[in-house]
mmCIF file of the protein (N, C-alpha, C, O) and its ligand, coordinates in Angstrom:
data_MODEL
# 
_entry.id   MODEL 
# 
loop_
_entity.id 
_entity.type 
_entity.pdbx_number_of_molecules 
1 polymer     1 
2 non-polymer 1 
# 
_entity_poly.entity_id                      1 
_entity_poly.type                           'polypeptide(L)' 
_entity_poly.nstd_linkage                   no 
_entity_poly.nstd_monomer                   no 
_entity_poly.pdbx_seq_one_letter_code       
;(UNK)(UNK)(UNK)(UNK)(UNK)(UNK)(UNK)(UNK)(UNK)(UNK)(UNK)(UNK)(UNK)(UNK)(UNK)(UNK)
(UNK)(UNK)(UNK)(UNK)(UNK)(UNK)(UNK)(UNK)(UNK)(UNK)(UNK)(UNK)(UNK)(UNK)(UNK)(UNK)
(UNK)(UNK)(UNK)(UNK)(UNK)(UNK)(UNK)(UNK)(UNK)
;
_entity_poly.pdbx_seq_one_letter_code_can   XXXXXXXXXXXXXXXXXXXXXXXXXXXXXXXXXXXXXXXXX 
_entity_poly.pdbx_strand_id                 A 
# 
loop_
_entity_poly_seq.entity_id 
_entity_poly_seq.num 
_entity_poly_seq.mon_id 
_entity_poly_seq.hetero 
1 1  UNK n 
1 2  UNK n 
1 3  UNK n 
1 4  UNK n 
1 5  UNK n 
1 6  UNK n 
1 7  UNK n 
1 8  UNK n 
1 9  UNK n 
1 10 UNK n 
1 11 UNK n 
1 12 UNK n 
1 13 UNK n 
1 14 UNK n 
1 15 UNK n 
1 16 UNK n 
1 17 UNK n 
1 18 UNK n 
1 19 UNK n 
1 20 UNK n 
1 21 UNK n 
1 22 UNK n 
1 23 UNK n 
1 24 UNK n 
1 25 UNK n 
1 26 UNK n 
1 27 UNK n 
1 28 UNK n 
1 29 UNK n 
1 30 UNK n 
1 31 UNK n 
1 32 UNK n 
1 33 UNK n 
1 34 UNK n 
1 35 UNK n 
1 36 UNK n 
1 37 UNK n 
1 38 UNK n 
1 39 UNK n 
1 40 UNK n 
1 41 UNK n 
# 
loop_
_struct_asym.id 
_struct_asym.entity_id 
A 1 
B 2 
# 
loop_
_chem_comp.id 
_chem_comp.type 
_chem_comp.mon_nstd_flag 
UNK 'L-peptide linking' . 
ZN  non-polymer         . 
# 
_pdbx_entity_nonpoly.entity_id   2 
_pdbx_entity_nonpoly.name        ? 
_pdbx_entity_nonpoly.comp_id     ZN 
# 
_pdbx_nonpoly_scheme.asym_id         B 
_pdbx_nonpoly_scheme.entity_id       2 
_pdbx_nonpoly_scheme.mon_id          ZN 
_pdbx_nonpoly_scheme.ndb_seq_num     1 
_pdbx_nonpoly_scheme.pdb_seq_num     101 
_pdbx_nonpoly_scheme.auth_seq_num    101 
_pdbx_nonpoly_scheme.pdb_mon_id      ZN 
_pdbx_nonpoly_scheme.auth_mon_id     ZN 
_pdbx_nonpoly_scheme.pdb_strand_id   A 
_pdbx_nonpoly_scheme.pdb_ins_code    . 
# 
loop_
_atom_site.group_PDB 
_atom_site.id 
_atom_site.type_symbol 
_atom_site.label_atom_id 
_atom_site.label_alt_id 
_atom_site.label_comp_id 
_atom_site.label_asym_id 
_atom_site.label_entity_id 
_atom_site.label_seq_id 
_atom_site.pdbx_PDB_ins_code 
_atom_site.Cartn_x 
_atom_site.Cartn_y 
_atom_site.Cartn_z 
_atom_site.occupancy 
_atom_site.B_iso_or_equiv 
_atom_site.pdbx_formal_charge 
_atom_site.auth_seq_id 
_atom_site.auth_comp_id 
_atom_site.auth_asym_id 
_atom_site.auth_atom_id 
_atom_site.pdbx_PDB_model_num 
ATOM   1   N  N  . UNK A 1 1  ? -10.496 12.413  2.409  1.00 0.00 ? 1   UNK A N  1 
ATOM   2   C  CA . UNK A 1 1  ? -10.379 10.959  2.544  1.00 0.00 ? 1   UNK A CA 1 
ATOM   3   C  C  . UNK A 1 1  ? -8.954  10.515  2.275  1.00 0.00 ? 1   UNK A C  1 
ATOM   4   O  O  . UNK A 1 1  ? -8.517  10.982  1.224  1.00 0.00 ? 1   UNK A O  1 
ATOM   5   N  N  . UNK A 1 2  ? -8.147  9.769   2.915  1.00 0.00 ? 2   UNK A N  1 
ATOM   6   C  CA . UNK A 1 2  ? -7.018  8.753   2.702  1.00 0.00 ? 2   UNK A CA 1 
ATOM   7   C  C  . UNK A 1 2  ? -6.955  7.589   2.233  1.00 0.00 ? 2   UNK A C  1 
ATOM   8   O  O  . UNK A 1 2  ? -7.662  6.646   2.589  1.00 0.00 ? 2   UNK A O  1 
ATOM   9   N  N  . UNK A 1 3  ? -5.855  7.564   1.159  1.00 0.00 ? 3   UNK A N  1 
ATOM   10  C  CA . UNK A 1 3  ? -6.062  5.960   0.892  1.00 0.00 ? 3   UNK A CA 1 
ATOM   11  C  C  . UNK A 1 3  ? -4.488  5.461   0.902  1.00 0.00 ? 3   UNK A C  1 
ATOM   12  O  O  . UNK A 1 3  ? -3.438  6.048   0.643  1.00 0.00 ? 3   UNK A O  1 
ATOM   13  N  N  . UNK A 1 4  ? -4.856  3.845   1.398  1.00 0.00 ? 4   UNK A N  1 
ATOM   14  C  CA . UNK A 1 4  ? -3.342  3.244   1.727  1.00 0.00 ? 4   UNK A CA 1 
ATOM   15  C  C  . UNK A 1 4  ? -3.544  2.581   0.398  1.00 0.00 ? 4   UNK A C  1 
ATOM   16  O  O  . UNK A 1 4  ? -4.320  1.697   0.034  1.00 0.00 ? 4   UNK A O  1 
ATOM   17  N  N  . UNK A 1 5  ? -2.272  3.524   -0.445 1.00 0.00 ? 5   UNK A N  1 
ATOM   18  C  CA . UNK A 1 5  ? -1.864  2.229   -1.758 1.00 0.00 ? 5   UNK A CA 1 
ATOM   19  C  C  . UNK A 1 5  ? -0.532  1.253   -1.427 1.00 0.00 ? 5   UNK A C  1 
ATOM   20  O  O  . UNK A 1 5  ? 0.371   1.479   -0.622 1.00 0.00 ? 5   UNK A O  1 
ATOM   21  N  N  . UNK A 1 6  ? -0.697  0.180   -2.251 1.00 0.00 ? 6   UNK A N  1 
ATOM   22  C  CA . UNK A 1 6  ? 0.426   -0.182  -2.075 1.00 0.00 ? 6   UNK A CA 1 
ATOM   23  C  C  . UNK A 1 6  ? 1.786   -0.247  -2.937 1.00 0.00 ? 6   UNK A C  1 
ATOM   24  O  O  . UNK A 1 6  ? 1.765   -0.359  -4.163 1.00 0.00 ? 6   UNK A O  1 
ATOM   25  N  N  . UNK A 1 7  ? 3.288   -0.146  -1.973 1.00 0.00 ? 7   UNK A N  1 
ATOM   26  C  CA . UNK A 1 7  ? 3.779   0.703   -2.571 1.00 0.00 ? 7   UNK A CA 1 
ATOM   27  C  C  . UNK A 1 7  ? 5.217   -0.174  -4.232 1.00 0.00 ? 7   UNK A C  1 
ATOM   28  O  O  . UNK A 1 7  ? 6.092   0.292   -4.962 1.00 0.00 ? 7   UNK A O  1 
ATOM   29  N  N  . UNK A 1 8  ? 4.556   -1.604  -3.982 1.00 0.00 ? 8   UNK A N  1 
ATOM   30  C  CA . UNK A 1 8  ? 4.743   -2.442  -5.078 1.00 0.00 ? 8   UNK A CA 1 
ATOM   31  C  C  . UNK A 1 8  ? 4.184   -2.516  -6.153 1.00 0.00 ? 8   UNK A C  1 
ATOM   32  O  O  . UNK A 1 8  ? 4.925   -2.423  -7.132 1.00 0.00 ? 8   UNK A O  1 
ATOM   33  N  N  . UNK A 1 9  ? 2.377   -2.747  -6.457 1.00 0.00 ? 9   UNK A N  1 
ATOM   34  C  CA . UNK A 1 9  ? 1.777   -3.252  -7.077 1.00 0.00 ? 9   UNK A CA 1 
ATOM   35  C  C  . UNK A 1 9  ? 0.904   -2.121  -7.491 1.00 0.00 ? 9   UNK A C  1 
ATOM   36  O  O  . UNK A 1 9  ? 0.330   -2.193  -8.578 1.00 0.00 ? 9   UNK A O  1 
ATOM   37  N  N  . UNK A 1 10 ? 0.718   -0.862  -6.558 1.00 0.00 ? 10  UNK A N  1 
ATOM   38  C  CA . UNK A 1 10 ? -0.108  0.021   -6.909 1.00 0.00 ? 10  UNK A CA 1 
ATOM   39  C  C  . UNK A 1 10 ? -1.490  -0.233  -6.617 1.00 0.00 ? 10  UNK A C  1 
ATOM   40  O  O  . UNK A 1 10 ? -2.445  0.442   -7.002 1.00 0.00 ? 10  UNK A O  1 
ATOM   41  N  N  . UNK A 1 11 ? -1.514  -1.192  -5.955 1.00 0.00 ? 11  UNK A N  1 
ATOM   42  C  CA . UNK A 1 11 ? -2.792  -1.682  -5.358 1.00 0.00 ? 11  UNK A CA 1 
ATOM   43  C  C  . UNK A 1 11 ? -3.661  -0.872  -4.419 1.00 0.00 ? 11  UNK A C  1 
ATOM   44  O  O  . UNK A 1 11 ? -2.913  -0.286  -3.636 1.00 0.00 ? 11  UNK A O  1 
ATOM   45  N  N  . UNK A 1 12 ? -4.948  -0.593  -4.171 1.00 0.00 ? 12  UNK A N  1 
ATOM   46  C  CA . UNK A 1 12 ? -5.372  0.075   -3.342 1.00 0.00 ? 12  UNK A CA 1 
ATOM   47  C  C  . UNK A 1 12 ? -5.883  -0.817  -1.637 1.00 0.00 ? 12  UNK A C  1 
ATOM   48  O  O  . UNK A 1 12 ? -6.715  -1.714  -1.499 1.00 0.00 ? 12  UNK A O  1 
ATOM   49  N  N  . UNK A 1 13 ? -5.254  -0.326  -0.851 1.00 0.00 ? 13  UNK A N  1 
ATOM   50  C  CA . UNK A 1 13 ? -5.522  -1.239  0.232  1.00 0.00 ? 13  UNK A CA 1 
ATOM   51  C  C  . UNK A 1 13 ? -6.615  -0.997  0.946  1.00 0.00 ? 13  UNK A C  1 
ATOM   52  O  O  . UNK A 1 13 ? -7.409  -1.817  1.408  1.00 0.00 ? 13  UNK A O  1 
ATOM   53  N  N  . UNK A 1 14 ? -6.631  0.849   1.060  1.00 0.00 ? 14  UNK A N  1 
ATOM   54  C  CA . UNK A 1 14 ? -7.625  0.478   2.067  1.00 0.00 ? 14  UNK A CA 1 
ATOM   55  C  C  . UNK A 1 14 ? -7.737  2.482   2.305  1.00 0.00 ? 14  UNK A C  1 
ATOM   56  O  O  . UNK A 1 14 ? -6.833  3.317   2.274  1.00 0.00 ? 14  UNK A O  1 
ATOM   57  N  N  . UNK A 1 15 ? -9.107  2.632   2.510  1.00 0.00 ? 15  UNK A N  1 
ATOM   58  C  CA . UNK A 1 15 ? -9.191  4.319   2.597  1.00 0.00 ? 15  UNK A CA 1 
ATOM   59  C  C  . UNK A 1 15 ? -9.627  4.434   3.839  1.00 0.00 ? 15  UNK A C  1 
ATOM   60  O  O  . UNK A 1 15 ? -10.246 3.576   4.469  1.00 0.00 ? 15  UNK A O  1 
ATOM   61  N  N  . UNK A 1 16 ? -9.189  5.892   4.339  1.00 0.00 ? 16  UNK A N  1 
ATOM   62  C  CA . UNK A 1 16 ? -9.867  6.058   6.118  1.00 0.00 ? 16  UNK A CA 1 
ATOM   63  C  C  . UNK A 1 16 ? -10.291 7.248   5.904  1.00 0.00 ? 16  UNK A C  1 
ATOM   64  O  O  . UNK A 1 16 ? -10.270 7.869   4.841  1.00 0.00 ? 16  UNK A O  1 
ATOM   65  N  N  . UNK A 1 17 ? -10.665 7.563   6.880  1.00 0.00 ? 17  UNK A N  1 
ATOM   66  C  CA . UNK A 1 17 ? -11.452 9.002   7.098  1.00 0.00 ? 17  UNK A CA 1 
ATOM   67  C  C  . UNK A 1 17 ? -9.812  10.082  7.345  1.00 0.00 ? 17  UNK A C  1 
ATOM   68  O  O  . UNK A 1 17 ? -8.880  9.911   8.131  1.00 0.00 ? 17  UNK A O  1 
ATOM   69  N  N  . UNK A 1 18 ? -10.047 11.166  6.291  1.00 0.00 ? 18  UNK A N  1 
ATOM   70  C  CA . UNK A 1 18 ? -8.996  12.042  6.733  1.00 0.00 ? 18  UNK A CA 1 
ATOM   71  C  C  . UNK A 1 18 ? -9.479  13.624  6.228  1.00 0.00 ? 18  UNK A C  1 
ATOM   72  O  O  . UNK A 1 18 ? -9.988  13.850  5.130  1.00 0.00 ? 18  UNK A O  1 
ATOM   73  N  N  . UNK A 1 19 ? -9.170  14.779  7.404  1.00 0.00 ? 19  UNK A N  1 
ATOM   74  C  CA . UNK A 1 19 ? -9.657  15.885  6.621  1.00 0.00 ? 19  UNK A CA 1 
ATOM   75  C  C  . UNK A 1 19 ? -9.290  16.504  5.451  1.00 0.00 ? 19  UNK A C  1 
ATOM   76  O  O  . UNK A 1 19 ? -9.949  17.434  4.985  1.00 0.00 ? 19  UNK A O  1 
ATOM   77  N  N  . UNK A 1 20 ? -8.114  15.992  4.843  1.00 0.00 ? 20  UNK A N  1 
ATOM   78  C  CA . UNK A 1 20 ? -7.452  16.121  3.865  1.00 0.00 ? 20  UNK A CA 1 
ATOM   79  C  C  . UNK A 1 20 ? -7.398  15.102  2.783  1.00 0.00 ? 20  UNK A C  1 
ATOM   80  O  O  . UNK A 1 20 ? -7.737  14.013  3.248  1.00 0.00 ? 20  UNK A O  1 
ATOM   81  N  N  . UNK A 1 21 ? -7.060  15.026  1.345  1.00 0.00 ? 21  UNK A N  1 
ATOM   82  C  CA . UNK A 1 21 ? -6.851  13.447  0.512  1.00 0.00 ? 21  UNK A CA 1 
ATOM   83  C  C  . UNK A 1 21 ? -5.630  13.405  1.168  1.00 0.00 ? 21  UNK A C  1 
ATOM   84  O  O  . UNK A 1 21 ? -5.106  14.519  1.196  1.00 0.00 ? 21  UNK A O  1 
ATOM   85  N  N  . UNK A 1 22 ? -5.090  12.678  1.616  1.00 0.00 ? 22  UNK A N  1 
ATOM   86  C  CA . UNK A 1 22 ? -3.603  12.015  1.967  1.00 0.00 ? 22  UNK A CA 1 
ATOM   87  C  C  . UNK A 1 22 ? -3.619  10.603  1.093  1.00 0.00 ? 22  UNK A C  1 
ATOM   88  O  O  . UNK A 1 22 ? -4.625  10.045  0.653  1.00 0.00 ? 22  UNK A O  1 
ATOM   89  N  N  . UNK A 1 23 ? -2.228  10.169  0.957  1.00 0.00 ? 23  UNK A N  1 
ATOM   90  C  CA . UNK A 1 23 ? -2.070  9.006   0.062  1.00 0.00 ? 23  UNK A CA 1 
ATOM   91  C  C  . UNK A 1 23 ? -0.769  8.471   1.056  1.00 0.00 ? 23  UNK A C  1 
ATOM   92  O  O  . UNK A 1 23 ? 0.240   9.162   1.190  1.00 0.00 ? 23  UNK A O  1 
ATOM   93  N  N  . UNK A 1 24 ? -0.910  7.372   1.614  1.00 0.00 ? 24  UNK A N  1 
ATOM   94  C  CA . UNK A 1 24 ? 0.092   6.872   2.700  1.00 0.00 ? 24  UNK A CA 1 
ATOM   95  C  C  . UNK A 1 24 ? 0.080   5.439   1.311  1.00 0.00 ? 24  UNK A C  1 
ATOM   96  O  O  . UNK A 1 24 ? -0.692  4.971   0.474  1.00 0.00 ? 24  UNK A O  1 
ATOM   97  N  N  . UNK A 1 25 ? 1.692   5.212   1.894  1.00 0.00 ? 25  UNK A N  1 
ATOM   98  C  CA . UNK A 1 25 ? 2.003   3.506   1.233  1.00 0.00 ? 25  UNK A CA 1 
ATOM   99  C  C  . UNK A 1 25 ? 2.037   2.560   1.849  1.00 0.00 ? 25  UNK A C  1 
ATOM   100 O  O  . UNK A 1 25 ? 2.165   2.874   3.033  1.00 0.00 ? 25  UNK A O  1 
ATOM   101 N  N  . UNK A 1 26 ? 1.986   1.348   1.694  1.00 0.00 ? 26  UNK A N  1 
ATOM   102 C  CA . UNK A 1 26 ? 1.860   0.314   2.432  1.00 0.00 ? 26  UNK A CA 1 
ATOM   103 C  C  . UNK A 1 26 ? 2.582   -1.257  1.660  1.00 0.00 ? 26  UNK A C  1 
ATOM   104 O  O  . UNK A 1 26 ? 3.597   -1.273  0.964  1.00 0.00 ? 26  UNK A O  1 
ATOM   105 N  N  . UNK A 1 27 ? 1.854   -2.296  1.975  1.00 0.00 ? 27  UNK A N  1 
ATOM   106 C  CA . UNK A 1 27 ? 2.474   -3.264  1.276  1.00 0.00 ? 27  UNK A CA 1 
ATOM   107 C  C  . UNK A 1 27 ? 1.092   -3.988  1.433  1.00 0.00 ? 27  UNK A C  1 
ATOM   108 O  O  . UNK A 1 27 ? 0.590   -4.097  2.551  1.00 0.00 ? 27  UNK A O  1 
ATOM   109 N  N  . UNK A 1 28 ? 0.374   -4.564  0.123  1.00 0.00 ? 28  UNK A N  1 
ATOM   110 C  CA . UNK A 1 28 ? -1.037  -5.634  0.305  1.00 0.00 ? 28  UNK A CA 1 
ATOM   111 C  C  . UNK A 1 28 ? -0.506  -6.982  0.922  1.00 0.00 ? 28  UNK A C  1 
ATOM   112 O  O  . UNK A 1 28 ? 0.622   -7.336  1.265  1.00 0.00 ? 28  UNK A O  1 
ATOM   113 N  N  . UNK A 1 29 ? -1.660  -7.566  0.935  1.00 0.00 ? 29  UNK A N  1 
ATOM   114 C  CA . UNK A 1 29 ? -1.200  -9.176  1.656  1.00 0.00 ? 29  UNK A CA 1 
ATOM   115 C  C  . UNK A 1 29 ? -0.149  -9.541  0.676  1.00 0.00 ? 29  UNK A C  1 
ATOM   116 O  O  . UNK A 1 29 ? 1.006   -9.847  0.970  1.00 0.00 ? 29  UNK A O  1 
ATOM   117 N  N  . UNK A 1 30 ? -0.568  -9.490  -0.310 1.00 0.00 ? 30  UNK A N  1 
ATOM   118 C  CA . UNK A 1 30 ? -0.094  -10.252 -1.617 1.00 0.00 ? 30  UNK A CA 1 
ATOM   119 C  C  . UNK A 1 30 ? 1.780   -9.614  -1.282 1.00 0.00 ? 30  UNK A C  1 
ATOM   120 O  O  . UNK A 1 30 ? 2.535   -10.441 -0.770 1.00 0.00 ? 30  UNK A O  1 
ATOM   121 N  N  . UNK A 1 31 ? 2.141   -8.711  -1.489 1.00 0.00 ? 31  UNK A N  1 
ATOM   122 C  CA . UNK A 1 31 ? 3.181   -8.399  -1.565 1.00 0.00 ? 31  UNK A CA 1 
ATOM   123 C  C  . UNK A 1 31 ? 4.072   -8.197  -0.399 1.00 0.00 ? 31  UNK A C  1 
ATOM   124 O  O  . UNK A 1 31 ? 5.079   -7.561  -0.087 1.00 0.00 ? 31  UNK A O  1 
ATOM   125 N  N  . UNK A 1 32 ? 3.001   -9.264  0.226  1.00 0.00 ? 32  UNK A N  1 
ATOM   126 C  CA . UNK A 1 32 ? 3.827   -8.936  1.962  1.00 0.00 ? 32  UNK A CA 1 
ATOM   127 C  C  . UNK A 1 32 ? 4.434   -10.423 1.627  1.00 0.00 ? 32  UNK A C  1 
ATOM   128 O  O  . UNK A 1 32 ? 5.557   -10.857 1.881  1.00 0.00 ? 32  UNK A O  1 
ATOM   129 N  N  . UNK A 1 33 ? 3.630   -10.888 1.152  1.00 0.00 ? 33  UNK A N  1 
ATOM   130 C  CA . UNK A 1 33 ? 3.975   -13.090 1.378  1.00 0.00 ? 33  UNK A CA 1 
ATOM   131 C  C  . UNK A 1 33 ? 5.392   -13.137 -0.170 1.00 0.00 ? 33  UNK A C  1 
ATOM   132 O  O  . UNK A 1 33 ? 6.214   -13.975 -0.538 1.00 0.00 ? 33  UNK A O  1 
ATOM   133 N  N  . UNK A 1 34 ? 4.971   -11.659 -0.667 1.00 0.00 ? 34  UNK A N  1 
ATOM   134 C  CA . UNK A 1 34 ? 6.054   -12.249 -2.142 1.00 0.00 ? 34  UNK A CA 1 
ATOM   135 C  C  . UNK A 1 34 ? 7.659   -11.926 -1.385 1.00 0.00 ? 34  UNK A C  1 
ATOM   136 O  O  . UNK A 1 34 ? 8.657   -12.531 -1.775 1.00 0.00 ? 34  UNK A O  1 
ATOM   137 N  N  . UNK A 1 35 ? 7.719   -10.800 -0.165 1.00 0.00 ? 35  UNK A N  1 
ATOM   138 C  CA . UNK A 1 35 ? 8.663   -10.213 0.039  1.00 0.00 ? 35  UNK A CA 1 
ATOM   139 C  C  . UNK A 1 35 ? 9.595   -10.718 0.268  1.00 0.00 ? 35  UNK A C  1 
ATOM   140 O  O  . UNK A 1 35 ? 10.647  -10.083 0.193  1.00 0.00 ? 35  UNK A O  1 
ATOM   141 N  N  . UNK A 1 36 ? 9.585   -12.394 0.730  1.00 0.00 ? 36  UNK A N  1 
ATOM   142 C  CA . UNK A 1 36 ? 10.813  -12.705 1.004  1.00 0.00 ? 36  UNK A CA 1 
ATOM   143 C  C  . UNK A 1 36 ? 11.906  -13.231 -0.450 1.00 0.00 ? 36  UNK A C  1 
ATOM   144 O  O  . UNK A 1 36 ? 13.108  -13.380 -0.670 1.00 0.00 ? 36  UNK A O  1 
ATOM   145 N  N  . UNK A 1 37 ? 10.376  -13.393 -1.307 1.00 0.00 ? 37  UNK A N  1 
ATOM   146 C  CA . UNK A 1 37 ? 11.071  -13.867 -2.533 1.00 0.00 ? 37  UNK A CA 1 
ATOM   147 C  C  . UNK A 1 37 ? 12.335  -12.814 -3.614 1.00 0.00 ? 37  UNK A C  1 
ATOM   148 O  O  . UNK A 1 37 ? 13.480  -13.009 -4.023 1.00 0.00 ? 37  UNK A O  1 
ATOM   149 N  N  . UNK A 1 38 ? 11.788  -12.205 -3.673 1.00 0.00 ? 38  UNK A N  1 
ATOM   150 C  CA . UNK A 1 38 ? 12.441  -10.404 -4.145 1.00 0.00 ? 38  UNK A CA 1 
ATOM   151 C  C  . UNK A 1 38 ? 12.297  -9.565  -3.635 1.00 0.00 ? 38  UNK A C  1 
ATOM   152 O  O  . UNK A 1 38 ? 11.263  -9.365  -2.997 1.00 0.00 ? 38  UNK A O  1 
ATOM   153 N  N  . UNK A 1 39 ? 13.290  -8.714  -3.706 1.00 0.00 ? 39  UNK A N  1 
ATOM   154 C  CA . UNK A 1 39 ? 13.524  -7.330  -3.511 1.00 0.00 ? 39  UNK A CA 1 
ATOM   155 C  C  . UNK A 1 39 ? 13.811  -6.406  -4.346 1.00 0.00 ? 39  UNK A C  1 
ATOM   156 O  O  . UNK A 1 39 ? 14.636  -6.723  -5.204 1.00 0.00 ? 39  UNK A O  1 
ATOM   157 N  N  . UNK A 1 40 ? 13.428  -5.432  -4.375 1.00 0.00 ? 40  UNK A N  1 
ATOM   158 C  CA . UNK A 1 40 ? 13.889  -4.507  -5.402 1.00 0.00 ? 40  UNK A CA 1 
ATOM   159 C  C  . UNK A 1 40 ? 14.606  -3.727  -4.759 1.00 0.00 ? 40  UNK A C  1 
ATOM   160 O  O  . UNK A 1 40 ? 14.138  -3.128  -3.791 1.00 0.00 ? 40  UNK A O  1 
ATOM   161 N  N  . UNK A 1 41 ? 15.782  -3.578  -5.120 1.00 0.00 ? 41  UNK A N  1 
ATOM   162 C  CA . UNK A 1 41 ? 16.963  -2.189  -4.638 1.00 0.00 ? 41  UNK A CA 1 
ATOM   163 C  C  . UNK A 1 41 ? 17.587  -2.487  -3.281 1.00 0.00 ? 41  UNK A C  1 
ATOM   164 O  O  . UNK A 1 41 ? 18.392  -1.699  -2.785 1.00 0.00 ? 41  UNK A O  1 
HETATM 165 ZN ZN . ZN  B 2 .  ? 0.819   -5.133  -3.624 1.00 0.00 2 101 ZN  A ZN 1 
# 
């Protein structure tokens, strides 16, 4: 199984079917709408 965390908050977004655990990153709603506010690095 795969799961999309996200790669700000550590949030879990969302799992798919995979033959392997894979761990892909992403960004949640939440830290998509903060993005314009900060950045890190
Ligand atoms: Zn987030």
């Amino acid at each position: 199984m795969g799961t999309i965390v996200c790669q700000t908050c550590d949030a879990t977004i969302a799992h798919f079917e995979d033959e392997k655990v894979t761990t892909l990153y992403g960004k949640c709603c939440k830290c998509n709408s903060d993005e314009t506010a900060e950045e890190e690095e």
